[in-house]
N, C-alpha and C positions, 0 to 999 in steps of 0.2 A: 611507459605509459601506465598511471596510477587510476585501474578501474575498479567498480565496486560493481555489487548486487544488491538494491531494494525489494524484498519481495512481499507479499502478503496479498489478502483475497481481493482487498479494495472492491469492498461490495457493500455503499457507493467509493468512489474515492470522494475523498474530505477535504478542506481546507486545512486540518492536521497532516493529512499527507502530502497534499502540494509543500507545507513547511518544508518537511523532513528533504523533500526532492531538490527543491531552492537550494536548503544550505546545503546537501550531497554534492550540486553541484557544482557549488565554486568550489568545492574541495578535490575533487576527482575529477581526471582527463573524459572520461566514461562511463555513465552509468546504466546501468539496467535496471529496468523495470520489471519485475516478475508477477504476472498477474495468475496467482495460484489456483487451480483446478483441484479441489480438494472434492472424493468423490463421500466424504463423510457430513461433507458441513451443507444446508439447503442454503443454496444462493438466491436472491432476491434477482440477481441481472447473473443471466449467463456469461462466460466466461469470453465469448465474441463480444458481448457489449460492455462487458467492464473493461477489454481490452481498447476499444474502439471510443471509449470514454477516456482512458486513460493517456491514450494517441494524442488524442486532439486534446487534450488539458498540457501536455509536455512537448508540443508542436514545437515550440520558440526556442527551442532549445535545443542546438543542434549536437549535443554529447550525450542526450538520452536518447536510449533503445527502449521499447516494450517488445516483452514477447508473452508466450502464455506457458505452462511450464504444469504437467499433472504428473511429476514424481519428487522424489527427495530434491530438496534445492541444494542439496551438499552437490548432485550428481550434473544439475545445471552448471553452476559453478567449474567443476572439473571438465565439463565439456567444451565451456568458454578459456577456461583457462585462466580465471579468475579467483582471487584469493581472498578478498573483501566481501565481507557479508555485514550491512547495515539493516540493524534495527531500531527501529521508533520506539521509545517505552513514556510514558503520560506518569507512572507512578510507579511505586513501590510492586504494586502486584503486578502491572507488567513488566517489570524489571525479574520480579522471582521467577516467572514465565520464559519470558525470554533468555535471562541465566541459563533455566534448565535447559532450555533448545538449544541454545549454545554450546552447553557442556555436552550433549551428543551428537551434535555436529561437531564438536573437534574430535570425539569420538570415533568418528564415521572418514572424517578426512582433517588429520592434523595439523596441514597447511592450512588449513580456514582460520580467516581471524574475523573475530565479531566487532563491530560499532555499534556500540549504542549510543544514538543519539535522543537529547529529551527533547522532546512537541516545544515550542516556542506557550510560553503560560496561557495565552488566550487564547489558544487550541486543547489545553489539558482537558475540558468536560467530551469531546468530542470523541464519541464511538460508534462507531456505522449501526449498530443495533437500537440504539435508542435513537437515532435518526432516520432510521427506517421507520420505525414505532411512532417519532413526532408527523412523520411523512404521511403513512396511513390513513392518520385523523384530520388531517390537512392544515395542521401546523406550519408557521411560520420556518423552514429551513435557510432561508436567505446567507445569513449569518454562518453556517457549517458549511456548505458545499456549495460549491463553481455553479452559477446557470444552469450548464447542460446538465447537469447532474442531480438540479432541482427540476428540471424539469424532465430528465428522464422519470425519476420518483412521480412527479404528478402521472405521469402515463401509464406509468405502473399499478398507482392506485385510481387512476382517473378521477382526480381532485379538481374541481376547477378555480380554485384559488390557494397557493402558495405565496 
């Protein structure tokens, strides 16, 4: 069985990360979802509601897992027993970015092999920071994120038009 790991904060999850998850999944028996608990970065949605958002966006699909995961994703990986590590990269500087995560993660455990997969093009402007940002001001986000995820954001900001 050919399974992988997707990880990152997905803080919203995006219609860039539904991409990456679709085509993960006709390729791989297994996927996981890793919804990162990083105790350095302020998240917008707790760690239970990006997990809980993330559930229910990947319902349909009965070969995703989500779980929630607050240490080295190398250490996830080795406890699953899993050797595929996919990442999403939009450009150039997230590709130099994630290269370097890469290169210390085989580092750290030299079974890991990284994916890098690129965002489908009309997903490339899309980054949870500036959509959090467009969200705030009660900006049109229709267009980047799922429903629920627009409309978690309006709750967030108590917008009453998205």
């Amino acid at each position: 069985m050919l399974r992988a790991v997707f990880p990152g904060s997905f803080d919203p999850p995006t219609f860039g990360h539904l991409n990456i998850i679709e085509r993960a999944v006709g390729i791989f028996d297994e996927l996981h979802i890793i919804v990162a608990v990083n105790r350095e970065k302020k998240s917008l949605f707790s760690p239970e509601e990006r997990v809980s958002m993330m559930k229910n966006l990947v319902s349909h699909w009965s070969n995703v897992r989500v779980d929630m995961w607050d240490s080295l994703i190398v250490n996830y990986l080795s406890k699953e027993q899993i050797r595929v590590l996919i990442r999403g990269v939009r450009g150039v500087a997230d590709f130099s970015y994630e290269f370097d995560l890469s290169m210390m993660n085989k580092g750290l455990n030299p079974s890991i092999e990284t994916i890098f997969m690129t965002t489908d093009p009309k997903y490339f402007v899309l980054r949870s920071s500036a959509i959090k940002e467009l969200a705030s001001f009660g900006g049109d986000i229709s267009s980047m994120v799922p429903p629920i995820v627009a409309e978690a954001l309006k709750k967030k900001y108590d917008r009453a038009s998205f």
